[in-house]
C-alpha positions as CSV (number, residue, x, y, z in Angstrom):
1,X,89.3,118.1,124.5
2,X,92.6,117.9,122.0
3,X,94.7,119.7,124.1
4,X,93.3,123.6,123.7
5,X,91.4,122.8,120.9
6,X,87.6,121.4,121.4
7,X,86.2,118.3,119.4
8,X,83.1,117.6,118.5
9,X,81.9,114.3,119.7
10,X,81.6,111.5,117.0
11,X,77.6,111.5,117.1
12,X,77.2,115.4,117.1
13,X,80.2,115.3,114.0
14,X,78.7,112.4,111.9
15,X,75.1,114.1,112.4
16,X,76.4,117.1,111.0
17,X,77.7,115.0,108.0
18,X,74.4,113.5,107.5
19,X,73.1,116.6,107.1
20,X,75.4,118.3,104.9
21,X,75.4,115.5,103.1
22,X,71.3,115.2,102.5
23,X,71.6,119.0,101.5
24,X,74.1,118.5,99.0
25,X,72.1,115.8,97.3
26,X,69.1,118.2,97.0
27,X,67.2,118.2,99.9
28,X,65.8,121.3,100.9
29,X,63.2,120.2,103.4
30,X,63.4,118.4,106.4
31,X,60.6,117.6,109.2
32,X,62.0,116.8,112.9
33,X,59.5,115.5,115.4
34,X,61.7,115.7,119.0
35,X,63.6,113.0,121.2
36,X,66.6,112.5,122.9
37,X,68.3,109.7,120.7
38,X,67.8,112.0,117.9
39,X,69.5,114.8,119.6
40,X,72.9,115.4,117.5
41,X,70.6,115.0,114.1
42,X,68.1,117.9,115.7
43,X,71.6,120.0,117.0
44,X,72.5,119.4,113.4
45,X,69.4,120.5,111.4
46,X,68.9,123.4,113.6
47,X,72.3,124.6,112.6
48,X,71.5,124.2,109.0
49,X,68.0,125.9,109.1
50,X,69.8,128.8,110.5
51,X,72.0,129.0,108.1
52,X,69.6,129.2,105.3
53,X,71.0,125.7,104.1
54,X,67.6,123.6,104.3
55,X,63.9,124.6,105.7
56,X,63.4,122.5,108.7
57,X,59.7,121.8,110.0
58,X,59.5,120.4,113.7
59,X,56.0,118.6,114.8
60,X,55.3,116.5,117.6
61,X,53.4,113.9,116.3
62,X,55.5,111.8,114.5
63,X,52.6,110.3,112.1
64,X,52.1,114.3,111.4
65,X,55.9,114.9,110.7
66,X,55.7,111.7,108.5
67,X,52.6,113.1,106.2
68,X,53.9,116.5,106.2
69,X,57.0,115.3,104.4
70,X,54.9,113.2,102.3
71,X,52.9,116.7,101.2
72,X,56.0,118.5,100.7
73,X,57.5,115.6,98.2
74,X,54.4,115.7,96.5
75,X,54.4,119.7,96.6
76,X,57.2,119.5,94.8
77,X,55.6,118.2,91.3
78,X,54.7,122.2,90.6
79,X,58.6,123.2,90.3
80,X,60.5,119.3,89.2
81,X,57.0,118.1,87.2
82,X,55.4,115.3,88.5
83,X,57.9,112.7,87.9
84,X,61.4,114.6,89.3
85,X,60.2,115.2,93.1
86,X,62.5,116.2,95.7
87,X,63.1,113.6,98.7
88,X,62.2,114.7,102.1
89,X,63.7,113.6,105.0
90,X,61.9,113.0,108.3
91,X,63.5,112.3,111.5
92,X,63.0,110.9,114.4
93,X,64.2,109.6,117.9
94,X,63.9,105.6,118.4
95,X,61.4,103.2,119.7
96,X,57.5,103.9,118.9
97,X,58.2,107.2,117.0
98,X,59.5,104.7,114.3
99,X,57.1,103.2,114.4
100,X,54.4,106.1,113.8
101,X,56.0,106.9,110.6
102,X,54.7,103.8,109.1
103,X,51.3,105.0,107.6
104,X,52.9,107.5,106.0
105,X,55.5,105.4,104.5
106,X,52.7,102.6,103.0
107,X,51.3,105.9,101.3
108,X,54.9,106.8,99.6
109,X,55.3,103.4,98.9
110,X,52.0,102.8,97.0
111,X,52.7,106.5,95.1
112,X,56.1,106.6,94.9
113,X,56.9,109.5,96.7
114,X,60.6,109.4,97.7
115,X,61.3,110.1,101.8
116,X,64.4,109.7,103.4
117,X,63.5,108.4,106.8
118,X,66.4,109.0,109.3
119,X,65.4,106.5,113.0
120,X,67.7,107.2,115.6
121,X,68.8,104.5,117.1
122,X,70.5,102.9,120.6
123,X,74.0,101.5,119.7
124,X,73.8,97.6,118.6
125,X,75.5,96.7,122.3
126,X,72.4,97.8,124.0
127,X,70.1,96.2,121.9
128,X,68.2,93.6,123.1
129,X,69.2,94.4,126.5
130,X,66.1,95.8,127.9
131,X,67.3,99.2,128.0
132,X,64.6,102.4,127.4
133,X,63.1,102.7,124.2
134,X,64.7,100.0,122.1
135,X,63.0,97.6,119.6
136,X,64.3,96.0,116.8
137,X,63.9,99.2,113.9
138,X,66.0,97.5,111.5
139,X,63.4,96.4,108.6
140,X,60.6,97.9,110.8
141,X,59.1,99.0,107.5
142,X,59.4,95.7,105.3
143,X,59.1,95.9,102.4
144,X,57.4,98.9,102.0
145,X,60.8,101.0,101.5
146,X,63.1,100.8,98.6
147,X,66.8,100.6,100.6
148,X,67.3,100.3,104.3
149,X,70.7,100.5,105.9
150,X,71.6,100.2,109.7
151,X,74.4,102.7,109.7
152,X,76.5,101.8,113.3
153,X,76.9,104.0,116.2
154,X,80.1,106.5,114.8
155,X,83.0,106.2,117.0
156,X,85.5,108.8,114.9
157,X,87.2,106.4,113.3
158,X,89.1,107.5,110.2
159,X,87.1,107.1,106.9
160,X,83.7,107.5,108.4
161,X,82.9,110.6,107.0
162,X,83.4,109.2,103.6
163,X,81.4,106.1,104.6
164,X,78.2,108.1,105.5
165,X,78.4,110.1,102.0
166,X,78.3,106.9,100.1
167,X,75.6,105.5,102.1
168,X,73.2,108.8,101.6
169,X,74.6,108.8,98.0
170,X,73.1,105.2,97.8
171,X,69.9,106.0,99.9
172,X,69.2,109.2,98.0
173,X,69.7,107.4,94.5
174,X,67.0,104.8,95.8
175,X,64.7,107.0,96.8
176,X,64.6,109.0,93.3
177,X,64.5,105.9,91.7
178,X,67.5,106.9,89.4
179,X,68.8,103.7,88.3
180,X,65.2,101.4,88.9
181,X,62.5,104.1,87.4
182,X,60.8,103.2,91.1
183,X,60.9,105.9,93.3
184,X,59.5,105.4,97.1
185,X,61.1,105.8,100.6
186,X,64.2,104.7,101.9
187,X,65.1,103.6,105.7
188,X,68.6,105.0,107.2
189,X,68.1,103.8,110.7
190,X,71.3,105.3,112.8
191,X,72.8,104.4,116.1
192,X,73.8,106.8,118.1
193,X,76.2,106.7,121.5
194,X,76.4,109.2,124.3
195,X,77.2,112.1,124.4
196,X,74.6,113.3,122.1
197,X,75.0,116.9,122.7
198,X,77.9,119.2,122.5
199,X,80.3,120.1,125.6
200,X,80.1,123.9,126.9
201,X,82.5,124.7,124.9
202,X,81.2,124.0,121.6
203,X,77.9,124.8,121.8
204,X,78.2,128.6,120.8
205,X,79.9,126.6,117.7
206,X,77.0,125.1,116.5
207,X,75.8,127.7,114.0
208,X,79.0,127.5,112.2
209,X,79.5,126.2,108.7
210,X,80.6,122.4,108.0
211,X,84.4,122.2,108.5
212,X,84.6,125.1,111.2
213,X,83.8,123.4,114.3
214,X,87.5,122.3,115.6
215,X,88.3,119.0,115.4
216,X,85.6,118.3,112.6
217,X,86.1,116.7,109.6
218,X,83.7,117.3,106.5
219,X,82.9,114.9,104.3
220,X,83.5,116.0,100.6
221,X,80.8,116.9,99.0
222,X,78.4,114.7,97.1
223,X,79.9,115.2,93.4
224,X,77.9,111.8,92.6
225,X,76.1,112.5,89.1
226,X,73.9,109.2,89.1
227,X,72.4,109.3,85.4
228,X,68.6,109.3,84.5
229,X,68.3,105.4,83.4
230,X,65.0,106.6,81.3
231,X,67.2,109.1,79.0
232,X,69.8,108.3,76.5
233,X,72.5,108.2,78.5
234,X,73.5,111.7,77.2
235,X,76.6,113.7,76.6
236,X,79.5,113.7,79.9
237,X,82.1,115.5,79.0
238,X,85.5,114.0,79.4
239,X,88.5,116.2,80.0
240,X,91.3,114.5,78.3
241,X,94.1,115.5,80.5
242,X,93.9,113.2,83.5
243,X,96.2,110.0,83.2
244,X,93.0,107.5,82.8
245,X,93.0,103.9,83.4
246,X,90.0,101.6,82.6
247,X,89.3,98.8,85.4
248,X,87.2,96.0,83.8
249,X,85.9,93.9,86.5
250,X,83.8,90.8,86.5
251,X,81.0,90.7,83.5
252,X,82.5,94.0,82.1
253,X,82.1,92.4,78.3
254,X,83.9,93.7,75.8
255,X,82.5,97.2,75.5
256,X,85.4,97.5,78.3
257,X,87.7,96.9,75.7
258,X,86.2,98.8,72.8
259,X,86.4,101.3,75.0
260,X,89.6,101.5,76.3
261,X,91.1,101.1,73.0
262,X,88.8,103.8,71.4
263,X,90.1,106.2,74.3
264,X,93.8,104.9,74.3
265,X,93.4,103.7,77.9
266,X,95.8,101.4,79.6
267,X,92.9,98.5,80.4
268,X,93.4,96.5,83.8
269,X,90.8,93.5,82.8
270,X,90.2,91.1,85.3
271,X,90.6,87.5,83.9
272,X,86.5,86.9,84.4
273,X,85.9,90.3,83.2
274,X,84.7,89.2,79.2
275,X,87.8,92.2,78.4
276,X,90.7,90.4,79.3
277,X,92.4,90.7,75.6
278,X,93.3,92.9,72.9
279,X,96.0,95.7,72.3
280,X,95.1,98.0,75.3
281,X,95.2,95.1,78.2
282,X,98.2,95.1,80.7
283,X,99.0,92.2,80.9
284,X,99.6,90.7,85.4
285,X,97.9,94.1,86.1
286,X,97.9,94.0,89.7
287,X,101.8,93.6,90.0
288,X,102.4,96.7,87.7
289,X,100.3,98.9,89.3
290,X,102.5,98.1,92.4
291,X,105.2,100.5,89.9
292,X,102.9,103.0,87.6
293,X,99.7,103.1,89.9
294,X,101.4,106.5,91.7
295,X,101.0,108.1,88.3
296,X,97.1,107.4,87.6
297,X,94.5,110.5,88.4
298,X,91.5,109.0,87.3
299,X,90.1,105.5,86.7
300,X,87.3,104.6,84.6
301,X,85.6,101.2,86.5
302,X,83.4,99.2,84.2
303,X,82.0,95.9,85.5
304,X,82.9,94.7,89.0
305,X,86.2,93.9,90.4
306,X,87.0,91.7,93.2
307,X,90.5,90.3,93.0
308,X,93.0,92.4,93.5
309,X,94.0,94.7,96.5
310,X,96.2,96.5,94.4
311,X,93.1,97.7,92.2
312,X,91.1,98.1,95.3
313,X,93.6,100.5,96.9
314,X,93.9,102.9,94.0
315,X,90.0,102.8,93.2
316,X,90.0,104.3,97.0
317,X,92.4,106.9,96.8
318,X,91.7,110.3,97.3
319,X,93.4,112.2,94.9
320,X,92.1,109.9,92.1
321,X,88.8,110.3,90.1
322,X,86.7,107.4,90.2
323,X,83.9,107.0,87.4
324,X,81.9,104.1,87.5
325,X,79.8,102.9,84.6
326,X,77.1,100.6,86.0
327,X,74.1,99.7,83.9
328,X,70.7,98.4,85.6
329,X,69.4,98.9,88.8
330,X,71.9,96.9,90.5
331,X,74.0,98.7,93.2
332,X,77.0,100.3,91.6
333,X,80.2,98.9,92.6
334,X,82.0,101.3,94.7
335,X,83.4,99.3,97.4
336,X,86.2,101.7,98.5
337,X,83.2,104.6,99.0
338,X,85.4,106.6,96.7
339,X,83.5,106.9,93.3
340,X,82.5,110.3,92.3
341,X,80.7,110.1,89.1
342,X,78.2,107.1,88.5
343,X,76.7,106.4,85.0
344,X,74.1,104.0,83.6
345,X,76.1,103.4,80.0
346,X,78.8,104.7,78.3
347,X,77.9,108.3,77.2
348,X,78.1,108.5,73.0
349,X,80.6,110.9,73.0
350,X,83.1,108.7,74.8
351,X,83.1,106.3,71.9
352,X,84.9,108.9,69.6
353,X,88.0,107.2,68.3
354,X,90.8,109.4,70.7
355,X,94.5,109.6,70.5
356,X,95.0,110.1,74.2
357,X,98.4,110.1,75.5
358,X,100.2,108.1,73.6
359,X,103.6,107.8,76.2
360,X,100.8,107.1,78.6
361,X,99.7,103.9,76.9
362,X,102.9,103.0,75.8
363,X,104.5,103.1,79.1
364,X,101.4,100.5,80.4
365,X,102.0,98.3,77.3
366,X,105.8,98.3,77.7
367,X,105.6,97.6,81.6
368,X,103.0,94.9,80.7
369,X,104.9,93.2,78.5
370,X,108.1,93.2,80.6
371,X,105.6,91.9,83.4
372,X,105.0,89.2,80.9
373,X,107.8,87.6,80.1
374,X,108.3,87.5,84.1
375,X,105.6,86.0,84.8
376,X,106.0,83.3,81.7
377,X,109.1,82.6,83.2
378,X,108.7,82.1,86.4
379,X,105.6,79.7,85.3
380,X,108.0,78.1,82.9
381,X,110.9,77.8,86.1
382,X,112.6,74.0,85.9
383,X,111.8,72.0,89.4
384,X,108.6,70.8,91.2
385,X,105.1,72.2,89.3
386,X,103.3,75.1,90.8
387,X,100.0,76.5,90.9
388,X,101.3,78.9,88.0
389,X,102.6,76.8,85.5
390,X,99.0,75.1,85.7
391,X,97.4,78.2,85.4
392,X,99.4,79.2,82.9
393,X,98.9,75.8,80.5
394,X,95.3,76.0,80.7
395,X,95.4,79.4,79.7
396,X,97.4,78.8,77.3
397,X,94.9,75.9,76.1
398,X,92.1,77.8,75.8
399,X,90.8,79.9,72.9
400,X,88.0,81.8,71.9
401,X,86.3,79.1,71.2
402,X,86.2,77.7,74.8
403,X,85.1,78.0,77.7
404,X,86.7,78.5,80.8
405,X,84.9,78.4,84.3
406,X,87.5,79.5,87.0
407,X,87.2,78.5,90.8
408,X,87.7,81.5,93.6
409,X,90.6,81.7,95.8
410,X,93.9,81.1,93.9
411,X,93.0,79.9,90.5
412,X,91.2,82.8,89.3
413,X,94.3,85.2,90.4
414,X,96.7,82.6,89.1
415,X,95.0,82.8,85.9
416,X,94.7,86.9,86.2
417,X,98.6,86.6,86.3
418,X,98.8,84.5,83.3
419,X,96.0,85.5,81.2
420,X,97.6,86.3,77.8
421,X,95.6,86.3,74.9
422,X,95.0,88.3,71.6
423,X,91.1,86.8,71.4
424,X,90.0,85.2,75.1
425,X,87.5,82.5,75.5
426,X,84.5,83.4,77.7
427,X,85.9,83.1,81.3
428,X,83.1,82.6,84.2
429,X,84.0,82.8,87.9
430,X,81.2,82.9,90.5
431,X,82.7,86.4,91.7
432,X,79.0,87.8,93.2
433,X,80.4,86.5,96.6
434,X,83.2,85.0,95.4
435,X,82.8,81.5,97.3
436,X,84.4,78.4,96.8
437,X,80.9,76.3,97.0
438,X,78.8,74.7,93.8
439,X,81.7,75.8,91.4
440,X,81.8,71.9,90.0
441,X,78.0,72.1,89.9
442,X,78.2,75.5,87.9
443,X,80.8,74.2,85.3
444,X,78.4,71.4,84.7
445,X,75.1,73.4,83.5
446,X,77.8,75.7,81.7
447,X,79.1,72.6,79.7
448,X,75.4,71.5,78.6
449,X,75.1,74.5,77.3
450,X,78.2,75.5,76.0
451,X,77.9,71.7,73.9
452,X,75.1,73.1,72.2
453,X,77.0,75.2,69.8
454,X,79.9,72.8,69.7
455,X,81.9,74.8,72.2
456,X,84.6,72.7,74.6
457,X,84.2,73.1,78.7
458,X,86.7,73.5,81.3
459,X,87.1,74.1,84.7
460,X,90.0,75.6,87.1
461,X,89.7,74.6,90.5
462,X,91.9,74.5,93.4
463,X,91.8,71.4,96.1
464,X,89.2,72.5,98.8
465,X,86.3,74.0,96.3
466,X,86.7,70.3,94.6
467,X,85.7,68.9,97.3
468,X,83.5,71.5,98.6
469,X,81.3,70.7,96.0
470,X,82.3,66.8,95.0
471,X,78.6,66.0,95.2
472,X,78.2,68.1,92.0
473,X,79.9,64.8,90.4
474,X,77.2,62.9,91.1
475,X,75.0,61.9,88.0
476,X,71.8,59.6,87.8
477,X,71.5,57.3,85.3
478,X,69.1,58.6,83.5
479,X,70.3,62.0,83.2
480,X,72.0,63.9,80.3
481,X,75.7,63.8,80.3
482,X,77.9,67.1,80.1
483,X,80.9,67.2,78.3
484,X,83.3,68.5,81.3
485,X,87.2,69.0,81.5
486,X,87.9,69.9,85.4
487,X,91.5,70.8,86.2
488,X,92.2,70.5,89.9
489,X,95.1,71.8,91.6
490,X,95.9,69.8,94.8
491,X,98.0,71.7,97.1
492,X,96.2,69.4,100.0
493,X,94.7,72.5,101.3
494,X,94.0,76.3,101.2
495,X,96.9,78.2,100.2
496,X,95.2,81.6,99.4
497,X,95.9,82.1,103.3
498,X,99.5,81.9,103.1
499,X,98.9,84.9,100.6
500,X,97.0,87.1,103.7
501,X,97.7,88.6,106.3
502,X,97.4,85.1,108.0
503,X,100.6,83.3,106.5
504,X,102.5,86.5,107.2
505,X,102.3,86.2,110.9
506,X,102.7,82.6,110.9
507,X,105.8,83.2,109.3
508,X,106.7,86.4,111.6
509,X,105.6,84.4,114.8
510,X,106.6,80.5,114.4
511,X,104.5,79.6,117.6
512,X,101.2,80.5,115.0
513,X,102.1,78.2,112.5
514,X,100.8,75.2,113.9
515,X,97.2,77.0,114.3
516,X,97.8,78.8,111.1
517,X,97.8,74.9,109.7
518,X,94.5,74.1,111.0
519,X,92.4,76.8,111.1
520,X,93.3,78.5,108.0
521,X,95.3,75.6,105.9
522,X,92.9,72.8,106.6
523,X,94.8,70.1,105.2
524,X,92.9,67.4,104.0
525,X,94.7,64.2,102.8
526,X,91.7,63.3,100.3
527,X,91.8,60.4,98.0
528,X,90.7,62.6,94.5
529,X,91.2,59.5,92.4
530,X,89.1,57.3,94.9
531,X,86.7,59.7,95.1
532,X,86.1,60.1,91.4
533,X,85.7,56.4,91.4
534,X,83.1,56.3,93.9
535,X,81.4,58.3,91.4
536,X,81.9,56.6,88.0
537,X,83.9,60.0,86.6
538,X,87.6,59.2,84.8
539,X,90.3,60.7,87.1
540,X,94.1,61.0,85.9
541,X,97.2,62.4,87.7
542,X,99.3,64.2,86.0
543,X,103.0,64.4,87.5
544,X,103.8,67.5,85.5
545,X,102.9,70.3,82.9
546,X,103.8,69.0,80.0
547,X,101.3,65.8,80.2
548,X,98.6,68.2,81.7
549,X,99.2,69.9,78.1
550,X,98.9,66.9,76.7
551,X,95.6,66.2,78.1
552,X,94.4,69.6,77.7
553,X,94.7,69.1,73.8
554,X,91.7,66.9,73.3
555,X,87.8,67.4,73.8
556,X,86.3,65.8,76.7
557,X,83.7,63.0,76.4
558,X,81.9,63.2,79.6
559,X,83.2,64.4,83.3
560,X,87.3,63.8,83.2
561,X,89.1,65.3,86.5
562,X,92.9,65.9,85.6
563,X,94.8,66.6,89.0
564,X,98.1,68.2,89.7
565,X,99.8,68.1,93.0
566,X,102.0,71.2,93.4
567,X,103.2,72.1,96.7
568,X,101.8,75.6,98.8
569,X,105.4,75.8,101.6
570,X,106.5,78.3,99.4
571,X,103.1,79.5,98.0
572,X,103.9,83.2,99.9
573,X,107.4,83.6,98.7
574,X,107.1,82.3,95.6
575,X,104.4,85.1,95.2
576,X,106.9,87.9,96.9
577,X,109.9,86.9,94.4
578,X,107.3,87.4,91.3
579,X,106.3,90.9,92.6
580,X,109.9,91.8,93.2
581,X,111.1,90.8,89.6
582,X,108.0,92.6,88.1
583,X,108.8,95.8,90.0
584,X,112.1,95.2,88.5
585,X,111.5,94.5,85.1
586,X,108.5,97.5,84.6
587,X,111.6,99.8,86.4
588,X,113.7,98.5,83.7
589,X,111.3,99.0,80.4
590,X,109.8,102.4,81.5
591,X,111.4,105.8,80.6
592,X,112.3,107.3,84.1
593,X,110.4,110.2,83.1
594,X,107.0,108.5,83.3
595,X,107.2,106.9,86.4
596,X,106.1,108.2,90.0
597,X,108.7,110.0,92.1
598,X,111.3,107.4,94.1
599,X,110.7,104.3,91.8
600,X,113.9,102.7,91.8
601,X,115.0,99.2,91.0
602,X,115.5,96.6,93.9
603,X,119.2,96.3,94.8
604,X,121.1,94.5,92.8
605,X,118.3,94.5,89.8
């Protein structure tokens, strides 16, 4: 109880979600087979079937249920045709009536019938534990099913309605085959904790619509438009009102730019992203969105982006439109659970040259070019050399005729800061998971290649993925040589920290900062010029920018590591000033009019 007003307990709520959310992706039958771990799903369906919102079929036998549902997929070929049929869930409680789904789900596999299996599930703590009816269901089916998820026990927590919708939007896609063409079952096996039925008080409640149960939050509805990958990807219509920005994340190629430039979209490219130049590109994005982002209503997301927080947090908001352009069967990037439209290409239509708002694009462009000249400056700032100004001078080195492999953590947001150019060279980052390890190795098989068509190699790399992967130095005799350029910025430890969460409270809390040193820092004290000699590859340190530009001027013959020591103390504030002047600057070049309510200059700006 909330006071006077009943609320529905997290399993009976988030069952109700699944539901809604299975019948507003399509699915119109459902077969239960009874338990008591499955209780809110069958509370749930019961509701729904008396509603008139789906058909449910209850049998007892789970292998049964399991075939039934296969029949009504396959049923379904007489009103879709033979290759559109409708999923089918089946659902059931935990332990061996999982596992009597299985014959059933070998048949869909082999024929492609697409079922939604829903296991309840005990909640992860009692796993293992010996308690009543629990096996291990997660990957019961192997590899027989086309997506399995172990959704965790719900708990109420905010956002978990919207999580649930972009897992069935995920599980549903799978199961259609919509982006892989291989249509099958999928496995959502949920955890559920007591109470799994509703207090007195709620149960006359039951039969009412989603949303109308007190205390219940609906999860919005599944406006997901996945598009057939065997079509053309056909006309979507675009309403040309919404202020529209284009995200270009990792491997977004230049199509991102084409684009954004045939729309007159503002385009936030990260520096990996293949889109990171042209007319349309804001220049130190991230920063400026911290100003304009209040005024964007819809974002266009092409490739996948990982770097920024900034991006990530408008990408999740709710009173944005998200559209995601994801070719392939890959899973579609959508980490905020927020996207509402997902397409497998660019429709024609959207390649139509279009004024767009032209204030719109100009007030990007202005704000990114104020953010500019910040950002140049402070990388240009007499006193000791920073992570920036290195950054800044290999950008700066490296044209469309190079090739520039970037090292996670620091140096590929460093560069995203400084990244200026009218024609880029191809930029790589290891951004699938984004990890520090083989990045040395990686440059090397890129520069074998790259030498092939005469095209110069270099890498970015902070201090701890150097030596992370220092073995990647190593070269035998009788092996081919790579022409290799490796620029290593030696902070003498990790310095992305001090960005986080974790360098704020060692700054808020003094007593932390010693274990903020270790466990996060990890200072090293390595020897990089010994070390590079222990492995027959040049080393040279460079005491400042201008003989790092220097060195960056020639073509490497062989491995050559050029290291620059900057210092991280004041890696946070350095990084709090920056943002603070951009603010300031963007406040400065854009017309009050276009800029979200209460944006004001920092005192004394």
């Amino acid at each position: 109880m909330s006071g006077d007003r009943p609320v529905l307990p997290p399993s009976l709520a988030a069952a109700r979600q699944i539901v809604e959310g299975l019948v507003a992706d399509g699915v119109t039958d459902v077969v239960l087979s009874p338990g008591s771990r499955s209780a809110a799903l069958a509370y749930a369906l019961a509701a729904a079937d008396a509603a008139g919102r789906l058909t449910l079929h209850v049998r007892i036998d789970e292998r049964t249920a399991a075939f039934l549902a296969l029949g009504l997929s396959r049923g379904s070929a007489i009103t879709e045709g033979p290759d559109r049929l409708r999923p089918v869930a089946v659902v059931t409680t935990s332990g061996t009536a999982a596992a009597n789904l299985h014959p059933a789900v070998l048949e869909a596999h082999h024929t492609g019938v697409p079922l939604v299996l829903v296991t309840a599930d005990r909640p992860h703590e009692l796993r293992g534990t010996g308690a009543n009816q629990t096996t291990d269901q997660v990957g019961l089916y192997g590899r027989a099913v086309r997506h399995t998820v172990d959704v965790p026990a719900p708990d109420g927590r905010p956002g978990e309605a919207r999580d649930l919708r972009s897992v069935l939007v995920r599980a549903l896609a799978a199961a259609r085959g919509t982006r892989s063409r291989y249509p099958g079952p999928v496995h959502l096996n949920v955890a559920f904790r007591e109470p799994l039925a509703p207090p007195a008080e709620l149960a006359a409640l039951l039969s009412a619509g989603p949303g109308e149960v007190p205390g219940e939050t609906r999860a919005d509805a599944l406006r997901t438009f996945v598009g057939e990958v065997s079509d053309v990807v056909g006309p979507y219509p675009l309403d040309p009102g919404p202020a529209t920005v284009l995200v270009a994340g990792d491997g977004a190629g230049d199509d991102a730019r084409r684009l954004a430039e045939a729309r007159g979209w503002p385009l936030l490219a990260e520096a990996s992203s293949g889109a990171a130049a042209g007319t349309h590109a804001v220049a130190a994005h991230r920063l400026v969105l911290g100003v304009l982002g209040g005024r964007v209503e819809r974002v266009v997301v092409m490739g996948r982006p990982t770097l920024s927080r900034p991006v990530q947090q408008l990408l999740a908001r709710e009173d944005v439109e998200v559209l995601v352009v994801a070719p392939g069967a890959a899973p579609w990037p959508d980490a905020a659970r927020a996207a509402d439209v997902v397409l497998p290409g660019v429709p024609a239509g959207w390649w139509t040259e279009h004024a767009g708002d032209r204030a719109w694009l100009d007030a990007w462009r202005g704000a990114g070019e104020a953010a500019r000249k910040v950002v140049a400056a402070s990388a240009a700032a007499p006193g000791p050399t920073t992570a920036l100004a290195v950054a800044a001078a290999v950008a700066e080195a490296s044209g469309p005729g190079d090739v520039l492999v970037v090292g996670s953590s620091n140096p590929v947001r460093d560069l995203d800061l400084v990244a200026d150019w009218g024609a880029s060279p191809l930029v790589l980052a290891n951004r699938g998971l984004a990890g520090i390890d083989g990045t040395v190795s990686t440059a090397t098989g890129v520069a074998h290649v790259a030498a092939r068509s005469g095209r110069r190699t270099r890498a970015l790399v902070g201090d701890l993925t150097f030596l992370h992967d220092a073995g990647g130095l190593l070269r035998g005799p009788l092996e081919p040589a790579a022409d290799l350029q490796v620029v290593v910025v030696n902070d003498d430890g990790g310095s992305i920290f001090a960005t986080l969460e974790y360098g704020a409270l060692a700054e808020q809390e003094p007593s932390t900062s010693r274990a903020f040193e270790r466990v996060f820092a990890t200072p090293h004290g390595a020897d990089l010029a010994a070390l590079c000699a222990g492995y027959g590859v040049r080393h040279r340190l460079l005491t400042d920018v201008e003989g790092l530009r220097e060195a960056l001027a020639g073509r490497p013959r062989g491995v050559e590591v050029l290291e620059v020591r900057v210092g991280r103390g004041a890696r946070r504030t350095e990084g709090s000033r920056l943002a603070a002047d951009v603010r300031d600057a963007v406040l400065r070049a854009v017309p009050p009019e276009l800029l979200p309510g209460g944006a004001a200059p920092s005192e004394g700006a």
